[in-house]
ROMAR-84199 format. One record per residue: chain; residue number from 1; y, x, z of N, C-alpha, C, CB in turn. Coordinates in steps of 0.05 Angstrom, whole numbers. Glycine has a CB too. Layout:
N
<A,NUM,<Y,X,Z>,<Y,X,Z>,<Y,X,Z>,<Y,X,Z>>,
...
END
This chain:
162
<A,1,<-380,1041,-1565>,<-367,1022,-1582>,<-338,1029,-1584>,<-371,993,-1573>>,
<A,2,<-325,1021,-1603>,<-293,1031,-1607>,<-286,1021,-1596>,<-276,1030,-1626>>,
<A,3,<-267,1029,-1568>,<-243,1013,-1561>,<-217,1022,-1577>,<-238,1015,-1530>>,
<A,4,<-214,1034,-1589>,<-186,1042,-1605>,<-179,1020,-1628>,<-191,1073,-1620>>,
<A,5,<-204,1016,-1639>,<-193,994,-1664>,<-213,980,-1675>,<-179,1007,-1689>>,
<A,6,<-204,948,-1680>,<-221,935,-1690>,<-222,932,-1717>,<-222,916,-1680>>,
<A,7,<-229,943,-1741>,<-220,937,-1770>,<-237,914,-1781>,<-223,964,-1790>>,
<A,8,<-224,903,-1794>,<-236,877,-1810>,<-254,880,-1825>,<-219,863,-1825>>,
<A,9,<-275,866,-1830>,<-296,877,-1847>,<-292,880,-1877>,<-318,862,-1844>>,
<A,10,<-301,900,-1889>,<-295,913,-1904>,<-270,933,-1912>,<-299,901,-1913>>,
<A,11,<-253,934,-1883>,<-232,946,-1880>,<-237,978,-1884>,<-222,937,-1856>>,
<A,12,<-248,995,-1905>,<-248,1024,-1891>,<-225,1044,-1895>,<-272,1038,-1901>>,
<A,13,<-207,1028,-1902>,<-173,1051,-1905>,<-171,1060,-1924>,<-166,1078,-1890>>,
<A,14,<-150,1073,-1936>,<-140,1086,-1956>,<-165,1105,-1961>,<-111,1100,-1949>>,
<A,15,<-162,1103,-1995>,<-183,1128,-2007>,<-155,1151,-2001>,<-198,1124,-2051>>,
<A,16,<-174,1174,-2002>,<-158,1200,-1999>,<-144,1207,-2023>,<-175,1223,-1992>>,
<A,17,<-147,1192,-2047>,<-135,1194,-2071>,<-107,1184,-2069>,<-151,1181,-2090>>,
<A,18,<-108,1162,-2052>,<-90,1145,-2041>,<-89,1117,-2060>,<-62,1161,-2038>>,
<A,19,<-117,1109,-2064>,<-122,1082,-2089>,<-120,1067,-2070>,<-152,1075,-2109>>,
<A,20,<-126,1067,-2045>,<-120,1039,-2029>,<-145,1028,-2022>,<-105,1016,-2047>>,
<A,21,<-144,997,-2012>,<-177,985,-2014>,<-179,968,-2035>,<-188,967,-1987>>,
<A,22,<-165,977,-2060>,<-172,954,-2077>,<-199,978,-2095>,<-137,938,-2100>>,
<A,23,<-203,1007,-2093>,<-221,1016,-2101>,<-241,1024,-2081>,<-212,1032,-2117>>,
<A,24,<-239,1013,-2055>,<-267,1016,-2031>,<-269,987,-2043>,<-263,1023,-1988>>,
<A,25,<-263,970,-2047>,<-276,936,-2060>,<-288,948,-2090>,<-244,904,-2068>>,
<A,26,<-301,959,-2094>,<-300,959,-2134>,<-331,956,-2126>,<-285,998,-2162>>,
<A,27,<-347,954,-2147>,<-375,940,-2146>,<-385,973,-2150>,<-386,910,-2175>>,
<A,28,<-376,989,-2151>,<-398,1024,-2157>,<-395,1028,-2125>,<-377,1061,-2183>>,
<A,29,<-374,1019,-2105>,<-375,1034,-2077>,<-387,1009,-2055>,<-338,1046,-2067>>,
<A,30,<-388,984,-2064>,<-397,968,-2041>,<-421,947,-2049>,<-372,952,-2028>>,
<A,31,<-448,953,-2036>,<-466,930,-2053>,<-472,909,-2021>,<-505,948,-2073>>,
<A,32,<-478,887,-2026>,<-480,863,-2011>,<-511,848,-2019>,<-451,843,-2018>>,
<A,33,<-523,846,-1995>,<-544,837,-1997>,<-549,805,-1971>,<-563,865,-1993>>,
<A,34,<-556,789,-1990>,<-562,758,-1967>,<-588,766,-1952>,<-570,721,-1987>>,
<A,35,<-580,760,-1921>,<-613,758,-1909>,<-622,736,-1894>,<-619,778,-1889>>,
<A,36,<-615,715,-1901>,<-616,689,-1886>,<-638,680,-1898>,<-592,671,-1888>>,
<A,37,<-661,672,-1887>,<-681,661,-1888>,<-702,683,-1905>,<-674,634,-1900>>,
<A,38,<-700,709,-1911>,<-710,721,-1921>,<-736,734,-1910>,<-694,731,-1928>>,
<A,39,<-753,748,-1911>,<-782,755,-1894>,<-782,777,-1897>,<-809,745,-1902>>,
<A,40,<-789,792,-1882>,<-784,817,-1884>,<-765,844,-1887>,<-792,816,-1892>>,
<A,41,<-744,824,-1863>,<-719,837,-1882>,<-712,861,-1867>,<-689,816,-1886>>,
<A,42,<-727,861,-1844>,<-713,901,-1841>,<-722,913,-1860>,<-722,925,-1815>>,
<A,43,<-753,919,-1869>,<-752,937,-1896>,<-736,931,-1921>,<-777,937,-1906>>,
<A,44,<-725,902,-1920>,<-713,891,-1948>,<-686,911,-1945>,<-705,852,-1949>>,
<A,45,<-670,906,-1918>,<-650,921,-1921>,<-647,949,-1920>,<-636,914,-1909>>,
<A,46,<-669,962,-1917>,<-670,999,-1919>,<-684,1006,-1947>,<-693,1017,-1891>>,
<A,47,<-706,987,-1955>,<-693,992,-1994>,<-680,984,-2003>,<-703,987,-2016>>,
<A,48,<-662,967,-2004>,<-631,959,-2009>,<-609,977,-2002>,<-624,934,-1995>>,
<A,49,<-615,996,-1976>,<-594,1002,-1978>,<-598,1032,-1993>,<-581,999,-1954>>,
<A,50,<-624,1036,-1986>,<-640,1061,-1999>,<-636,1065,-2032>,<-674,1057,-1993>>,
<A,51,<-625,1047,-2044>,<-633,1039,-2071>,<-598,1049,-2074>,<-648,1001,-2078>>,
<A,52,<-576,1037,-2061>,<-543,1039,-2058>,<-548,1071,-2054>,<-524,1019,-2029>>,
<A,53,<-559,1088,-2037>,<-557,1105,-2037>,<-566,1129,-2061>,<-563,1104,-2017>>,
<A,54,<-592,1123,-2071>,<-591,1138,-2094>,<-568,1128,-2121>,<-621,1137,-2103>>,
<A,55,<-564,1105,-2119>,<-544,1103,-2137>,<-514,1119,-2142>,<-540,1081,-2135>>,
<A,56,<-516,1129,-2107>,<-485,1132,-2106>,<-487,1167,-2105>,<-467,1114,-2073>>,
<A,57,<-517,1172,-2111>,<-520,1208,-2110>,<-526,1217,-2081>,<-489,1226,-2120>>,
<A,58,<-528,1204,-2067>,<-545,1215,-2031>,<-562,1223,-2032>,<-555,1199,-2010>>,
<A,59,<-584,1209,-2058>,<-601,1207,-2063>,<-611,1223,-2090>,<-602,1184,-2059>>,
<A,60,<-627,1239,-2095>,<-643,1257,-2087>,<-628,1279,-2067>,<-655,1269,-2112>>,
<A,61,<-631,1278,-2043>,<-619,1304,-2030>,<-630,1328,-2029>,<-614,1301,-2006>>,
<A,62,<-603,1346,-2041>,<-609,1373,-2045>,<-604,1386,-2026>,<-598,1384,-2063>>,
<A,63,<-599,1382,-2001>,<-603,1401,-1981>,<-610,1389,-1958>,<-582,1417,-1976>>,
<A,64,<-634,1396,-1942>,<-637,1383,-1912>,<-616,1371,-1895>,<-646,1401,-1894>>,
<A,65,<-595,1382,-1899>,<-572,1364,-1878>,<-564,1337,-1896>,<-538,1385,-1869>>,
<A,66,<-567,1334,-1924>,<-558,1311,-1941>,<-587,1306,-1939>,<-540,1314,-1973>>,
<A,67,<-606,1303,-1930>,<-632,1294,-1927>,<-632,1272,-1907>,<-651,1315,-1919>>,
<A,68,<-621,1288,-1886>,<-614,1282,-1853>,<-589,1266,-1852>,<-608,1311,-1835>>,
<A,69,<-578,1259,-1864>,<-555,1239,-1867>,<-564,1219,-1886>,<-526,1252,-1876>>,
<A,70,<-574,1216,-1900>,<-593,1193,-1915>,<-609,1183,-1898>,<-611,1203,-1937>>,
<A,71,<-626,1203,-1879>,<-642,1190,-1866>,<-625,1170,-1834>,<-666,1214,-1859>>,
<A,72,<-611,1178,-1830>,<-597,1162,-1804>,<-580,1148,-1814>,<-583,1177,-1781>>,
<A,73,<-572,1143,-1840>,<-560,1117,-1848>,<-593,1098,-1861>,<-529,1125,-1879>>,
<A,74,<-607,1102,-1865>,<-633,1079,-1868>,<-638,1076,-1830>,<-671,1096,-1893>>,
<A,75,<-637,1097,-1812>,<-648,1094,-1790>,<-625,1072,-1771>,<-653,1124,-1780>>,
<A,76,<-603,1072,-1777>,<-575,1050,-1766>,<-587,1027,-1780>,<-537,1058,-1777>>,
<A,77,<-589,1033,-1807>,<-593,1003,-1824>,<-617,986,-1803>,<-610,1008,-1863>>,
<A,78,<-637,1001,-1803>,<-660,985,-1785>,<-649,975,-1759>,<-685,1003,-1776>>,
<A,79,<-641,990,-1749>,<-638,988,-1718>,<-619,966,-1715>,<-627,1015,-1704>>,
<A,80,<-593,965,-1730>,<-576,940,-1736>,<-586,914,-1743>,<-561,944,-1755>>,
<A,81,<-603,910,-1767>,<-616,895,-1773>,<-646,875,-1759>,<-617,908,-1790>>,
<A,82,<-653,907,-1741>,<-670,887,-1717>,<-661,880,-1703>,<-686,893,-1702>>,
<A,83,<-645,884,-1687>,<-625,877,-1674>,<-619,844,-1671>,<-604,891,-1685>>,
<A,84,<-602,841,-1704>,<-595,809,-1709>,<-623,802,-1704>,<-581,797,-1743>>,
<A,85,<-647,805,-1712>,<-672,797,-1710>,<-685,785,-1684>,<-686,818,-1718>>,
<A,86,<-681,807,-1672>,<-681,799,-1634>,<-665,786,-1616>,<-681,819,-1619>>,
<A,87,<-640,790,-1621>,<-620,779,-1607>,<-604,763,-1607>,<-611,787,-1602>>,
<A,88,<-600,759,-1646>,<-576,739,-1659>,<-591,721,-1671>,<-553,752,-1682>>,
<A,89,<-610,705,-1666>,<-618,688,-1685>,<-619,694,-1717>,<-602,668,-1681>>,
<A,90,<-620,727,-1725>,<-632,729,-1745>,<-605,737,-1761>,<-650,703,-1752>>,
<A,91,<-608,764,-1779>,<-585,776,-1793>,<-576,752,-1817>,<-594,809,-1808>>,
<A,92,<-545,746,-1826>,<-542,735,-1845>,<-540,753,-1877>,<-523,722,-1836>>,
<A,93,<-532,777,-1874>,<-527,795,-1890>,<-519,820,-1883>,<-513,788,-1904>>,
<A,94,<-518,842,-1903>,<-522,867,-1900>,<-497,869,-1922>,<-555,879,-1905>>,
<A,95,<-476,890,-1909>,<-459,903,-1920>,<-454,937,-1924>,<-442,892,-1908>>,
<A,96,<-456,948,-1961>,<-456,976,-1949>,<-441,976,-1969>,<-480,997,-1943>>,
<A,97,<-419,996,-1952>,<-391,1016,-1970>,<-384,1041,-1958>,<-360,1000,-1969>>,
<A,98,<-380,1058,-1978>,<-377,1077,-1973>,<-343,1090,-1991>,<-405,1088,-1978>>,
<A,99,<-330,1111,-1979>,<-305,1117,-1988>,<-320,1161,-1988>,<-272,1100,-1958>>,
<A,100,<-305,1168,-1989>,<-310,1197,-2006>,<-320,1212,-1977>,<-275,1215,-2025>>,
<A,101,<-309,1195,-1949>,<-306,1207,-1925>,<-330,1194,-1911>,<-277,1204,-1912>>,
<A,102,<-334,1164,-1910>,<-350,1143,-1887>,<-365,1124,-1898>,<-332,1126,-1869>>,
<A,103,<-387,1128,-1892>,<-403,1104,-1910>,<-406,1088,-1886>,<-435,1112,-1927>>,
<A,104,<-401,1052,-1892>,<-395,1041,-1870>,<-422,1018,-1879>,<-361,1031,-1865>>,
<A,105,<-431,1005,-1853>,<-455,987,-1855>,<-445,961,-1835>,<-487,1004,-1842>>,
<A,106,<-453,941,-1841>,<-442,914,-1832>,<-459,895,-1828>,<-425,905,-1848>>,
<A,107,<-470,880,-1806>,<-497,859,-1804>,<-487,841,-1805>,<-517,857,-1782>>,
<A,108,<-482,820,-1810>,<-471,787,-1799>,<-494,779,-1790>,<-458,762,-1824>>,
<A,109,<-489,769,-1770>,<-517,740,-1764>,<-496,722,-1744>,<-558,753,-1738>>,
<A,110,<-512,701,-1740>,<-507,681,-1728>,<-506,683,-1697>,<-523,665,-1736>>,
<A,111,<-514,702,-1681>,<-510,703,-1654>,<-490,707,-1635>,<-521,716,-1648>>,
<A,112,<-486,694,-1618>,<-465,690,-1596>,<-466,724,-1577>,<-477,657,-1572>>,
<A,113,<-482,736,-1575>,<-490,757,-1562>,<-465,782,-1566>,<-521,763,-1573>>,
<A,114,<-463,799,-1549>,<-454,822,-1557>,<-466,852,-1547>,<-429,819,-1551>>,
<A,115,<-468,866,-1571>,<-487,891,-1572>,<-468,919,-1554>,<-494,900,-1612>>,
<A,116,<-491,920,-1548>,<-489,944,-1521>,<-510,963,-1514>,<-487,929,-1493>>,
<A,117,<-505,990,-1511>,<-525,1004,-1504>,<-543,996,-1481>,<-516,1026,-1500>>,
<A,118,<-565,1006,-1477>,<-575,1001,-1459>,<-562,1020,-1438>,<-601,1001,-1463>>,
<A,119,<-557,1010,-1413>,<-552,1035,-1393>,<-558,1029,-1363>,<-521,1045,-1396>>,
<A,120,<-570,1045,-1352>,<-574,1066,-1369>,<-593,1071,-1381>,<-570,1083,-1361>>,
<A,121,<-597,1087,-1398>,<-610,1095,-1420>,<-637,1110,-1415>,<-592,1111,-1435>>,
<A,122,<-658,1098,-1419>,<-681,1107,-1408>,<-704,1115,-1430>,<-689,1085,-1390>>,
<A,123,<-699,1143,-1433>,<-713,1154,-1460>,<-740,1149,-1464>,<-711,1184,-1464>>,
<A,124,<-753,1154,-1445>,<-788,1148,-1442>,<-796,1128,-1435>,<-803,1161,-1426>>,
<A,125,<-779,1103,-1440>,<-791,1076,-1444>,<-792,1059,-1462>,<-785,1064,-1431>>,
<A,126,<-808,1047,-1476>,<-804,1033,-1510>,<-785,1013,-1498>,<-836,1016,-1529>>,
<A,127,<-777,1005,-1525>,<-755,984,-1534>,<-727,990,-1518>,<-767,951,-1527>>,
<A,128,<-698,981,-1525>,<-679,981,-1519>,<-657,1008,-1523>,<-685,973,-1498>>,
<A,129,<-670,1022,-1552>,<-663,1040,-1562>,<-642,1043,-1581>,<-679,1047,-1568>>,
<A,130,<-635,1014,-1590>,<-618,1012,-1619>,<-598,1021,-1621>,<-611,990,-1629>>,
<A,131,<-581,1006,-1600>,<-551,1012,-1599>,<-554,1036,-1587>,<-530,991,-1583>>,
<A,132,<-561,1048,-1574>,<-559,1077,-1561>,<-563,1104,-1586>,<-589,1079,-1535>>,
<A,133,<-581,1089,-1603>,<-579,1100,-1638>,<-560,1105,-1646>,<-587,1085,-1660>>,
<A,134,<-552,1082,-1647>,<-532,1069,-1666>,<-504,1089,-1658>,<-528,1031,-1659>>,
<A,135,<-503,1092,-1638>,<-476,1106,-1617>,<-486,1132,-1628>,<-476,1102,-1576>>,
<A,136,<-500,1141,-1614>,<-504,1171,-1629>,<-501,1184,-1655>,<-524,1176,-1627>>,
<A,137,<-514,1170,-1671>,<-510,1176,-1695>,<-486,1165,-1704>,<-530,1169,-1710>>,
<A,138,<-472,1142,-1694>,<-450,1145,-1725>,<-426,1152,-1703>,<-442,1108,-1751>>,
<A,139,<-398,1160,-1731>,<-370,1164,-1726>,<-359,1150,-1699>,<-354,1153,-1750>>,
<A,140,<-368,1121,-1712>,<-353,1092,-1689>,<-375,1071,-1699>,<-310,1077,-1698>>,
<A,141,<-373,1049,-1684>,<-383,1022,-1684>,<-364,1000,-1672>,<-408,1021,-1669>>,
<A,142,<-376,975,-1683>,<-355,952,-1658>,<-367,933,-1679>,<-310,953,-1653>>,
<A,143,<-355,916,-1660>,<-366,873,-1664>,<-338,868,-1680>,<-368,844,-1622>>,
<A,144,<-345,843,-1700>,<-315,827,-1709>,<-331,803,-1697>,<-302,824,-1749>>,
<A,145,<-313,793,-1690>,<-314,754,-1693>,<-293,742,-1697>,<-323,736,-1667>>,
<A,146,<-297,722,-1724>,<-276,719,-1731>,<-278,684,-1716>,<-270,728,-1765>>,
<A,147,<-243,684,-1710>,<-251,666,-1690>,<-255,637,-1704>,<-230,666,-1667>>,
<A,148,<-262,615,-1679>,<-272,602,-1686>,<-297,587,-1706>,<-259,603,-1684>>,
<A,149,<-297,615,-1719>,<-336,611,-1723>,<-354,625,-1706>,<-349,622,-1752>>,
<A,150,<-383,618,-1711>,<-405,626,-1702>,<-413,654,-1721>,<-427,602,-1702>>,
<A,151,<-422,672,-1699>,<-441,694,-1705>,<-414,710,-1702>,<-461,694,-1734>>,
<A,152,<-422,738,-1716>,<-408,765,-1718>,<-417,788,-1741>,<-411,779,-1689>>,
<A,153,<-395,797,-1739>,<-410,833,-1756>,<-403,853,-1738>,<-394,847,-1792>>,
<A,154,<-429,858,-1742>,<-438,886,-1723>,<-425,900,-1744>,<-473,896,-1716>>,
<A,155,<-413,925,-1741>,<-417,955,-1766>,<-413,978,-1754>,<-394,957,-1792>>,
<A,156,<-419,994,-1769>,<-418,1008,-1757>,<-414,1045,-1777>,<-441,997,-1741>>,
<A,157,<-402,1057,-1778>,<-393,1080,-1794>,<-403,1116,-1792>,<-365,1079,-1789>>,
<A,158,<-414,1118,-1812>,<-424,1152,-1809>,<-415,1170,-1830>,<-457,1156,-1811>>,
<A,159,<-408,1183,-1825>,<-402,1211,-1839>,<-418,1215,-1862>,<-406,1235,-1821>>,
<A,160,<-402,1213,-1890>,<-409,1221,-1914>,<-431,1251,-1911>,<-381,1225,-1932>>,
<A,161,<-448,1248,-1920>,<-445,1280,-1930>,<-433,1295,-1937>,<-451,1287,-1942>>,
<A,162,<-424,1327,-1939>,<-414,1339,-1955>,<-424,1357,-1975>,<-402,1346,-1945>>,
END
């Protein structure tokens, strides 16, 4: 998990163009999906986000490594999203943005809990695999809570393709 920095959600920094975050906010780079009370929503949110990704050109990938980075941003989406499922009283929403460099993913739910690898880390035993995912595969991760309310966002950030 980051100890270096906590960014605010939807915080992902300056575009390299130097537009700022008023063009990581524009409706072509960030789509938002509600999951509160919804059924089925880990698959809801890996065709949702599956759906953001062919829109944004990830999608059809033309080379196995842009295959392989499509696939571990749907594979975080799940793992995040079960997560709120098991541990937070259930995801509130799903956040995905991406900038030219980091495509960033964001859970809200309602839980008091805070996410942690398992450790140690015990490969040949089911369950308690997420966050240990989640770490591996992306850039960085970390919790917001903003204070005085309930729940958090998980997010967590991976490397664009190139």
């Amino acid at each position: 998990m980051s100890t270096t920095r906590q960014p605010p959600p939807g915080d992902l920094g300056p575009e390299p163009d130097g537009a700022g975050t008023a063009a990581a906010t524009s409706h072509a780079r960030v789509r938002s999906l509600a999951l509160a009370g919804a059924s089925g929503v880990v698959p809801l949110a890996r065709d949702f986000t599956r759906q953001a990704l062919y829109d944004w050109g990830w999608l059809p990938a033309s080379t196995a490594d842009r295959r392989a980075a499509a696939e571990d941003v749907l594979l975080v989406v799940s793992e995040l999203v079960t997560n709120a499922c098991l541990h937070a009283e259930g995801p509130e929403g799903l956040r995905v943005a991406h900038t030219a460099k980091v495509l960033r993913l964001e859970v809200t739910d309602r839980g008091a809990g805070q996410p942690a690898p398992r450790t140690p880390h015990r490969a040949g035993r089911p369950g308690g695999h997420g966050m240990f995912i989640v770490q591996r595969l992306c850039l960085d991760w970390g919790v917001i809570r903003a204070p005085g309310a309930a729940g958090k966002t998980v997010w967590a950030e991976l490397a664009a393709p190139s």
